[in-house]
C-alpha positions as CSV (number, residue, x, y, z in Angstrom):
1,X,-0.5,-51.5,-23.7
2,X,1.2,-52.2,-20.6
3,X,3.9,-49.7,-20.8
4,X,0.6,-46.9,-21.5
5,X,-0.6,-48.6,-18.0
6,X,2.4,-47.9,-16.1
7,X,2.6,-44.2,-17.6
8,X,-0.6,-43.8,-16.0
9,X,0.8,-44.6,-12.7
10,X,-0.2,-48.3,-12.8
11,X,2.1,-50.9,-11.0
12,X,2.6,-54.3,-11.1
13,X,0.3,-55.4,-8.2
14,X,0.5,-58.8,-6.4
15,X,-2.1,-60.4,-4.2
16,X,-2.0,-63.2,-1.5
17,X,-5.5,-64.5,-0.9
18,X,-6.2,-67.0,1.6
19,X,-9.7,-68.9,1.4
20,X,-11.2,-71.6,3.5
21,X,-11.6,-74.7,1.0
22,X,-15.0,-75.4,0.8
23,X,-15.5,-79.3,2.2
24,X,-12.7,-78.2,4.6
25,X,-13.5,-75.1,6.1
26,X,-10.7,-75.4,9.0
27,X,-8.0,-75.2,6.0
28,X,-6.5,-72.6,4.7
29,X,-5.4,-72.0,0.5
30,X,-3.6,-69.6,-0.9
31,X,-4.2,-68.0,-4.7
32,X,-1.4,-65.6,-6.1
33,X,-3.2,-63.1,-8.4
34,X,-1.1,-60.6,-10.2
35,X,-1.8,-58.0,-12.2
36,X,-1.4,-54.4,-13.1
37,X,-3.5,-52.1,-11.1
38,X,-3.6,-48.8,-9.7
39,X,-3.0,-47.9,-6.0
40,X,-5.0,-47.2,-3.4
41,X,-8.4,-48.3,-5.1
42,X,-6.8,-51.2,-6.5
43,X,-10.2,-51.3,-9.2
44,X,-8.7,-54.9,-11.0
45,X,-8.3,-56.2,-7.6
46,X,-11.6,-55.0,-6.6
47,X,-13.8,-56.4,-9.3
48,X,-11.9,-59.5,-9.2
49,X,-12.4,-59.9,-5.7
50,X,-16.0,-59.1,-6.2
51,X,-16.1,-62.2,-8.5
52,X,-14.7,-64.3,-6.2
53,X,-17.3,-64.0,-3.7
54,X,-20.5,-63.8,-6.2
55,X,-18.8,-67.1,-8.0
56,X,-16.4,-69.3,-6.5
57,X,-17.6,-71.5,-3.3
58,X,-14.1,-70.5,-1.2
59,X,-14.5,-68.1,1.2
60,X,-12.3,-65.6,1.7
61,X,-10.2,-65.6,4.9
62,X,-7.5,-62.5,3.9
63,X,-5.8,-60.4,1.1
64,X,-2.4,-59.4,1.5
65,X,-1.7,-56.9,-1.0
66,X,2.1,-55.8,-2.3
67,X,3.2,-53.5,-5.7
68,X,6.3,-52.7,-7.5
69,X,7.7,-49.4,-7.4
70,X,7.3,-47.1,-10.8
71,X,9.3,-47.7,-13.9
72,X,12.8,-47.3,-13.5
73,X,16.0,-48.0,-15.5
74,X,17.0,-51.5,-15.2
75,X,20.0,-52.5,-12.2
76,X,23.0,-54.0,-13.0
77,X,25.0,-55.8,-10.8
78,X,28.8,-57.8,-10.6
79,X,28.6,-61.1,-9.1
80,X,30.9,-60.7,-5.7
81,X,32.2,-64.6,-5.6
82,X,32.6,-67.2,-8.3
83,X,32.3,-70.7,-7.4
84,X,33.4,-73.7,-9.4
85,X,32.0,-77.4,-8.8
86,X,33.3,-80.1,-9.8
């Protein structure tokens, strides 16, 4: 299913949310959500940012919103230094 999504020109999509806590409204959280969506209407994000505000008590204070790049062949690199410990 996933692998269909990112055919589709979906990426992995990661979103910083700060909210102000609800007995402490001077205080910042943060929520990680994650999820694959499609860019720039971001329509996961969207409706679940839309539940957020109809449900949950926490305002919201800001999104911050990254993505991965599209599928590409894995990297592989050689470790420069090796270390021992004793």
């Amino acid at each position: 299913m996933s692998l269909r999504l990112q055919l589709n020109d979906y990426r992995l999509t990661t979103a910083e949310i700060l909210y102000r806590l609800p007995d402490h409204p001077t205080l910042l959280q943060t929520y990680i959500w994650q999820e694959l969506d499609l860019a720039p209407s971001y329509p996961q994000l969207r409706r679940f940012l839309d539940f957020w505000t109809r449900s949950l008590e926490g305002q919201l204070h800001s999104v911050r919103v990254t993505q991965q790049g599209p599928i590409s062949p894995p990297v592989l690199r050689h470790a420069t230094v090796c270390l021992t410990l004793h």
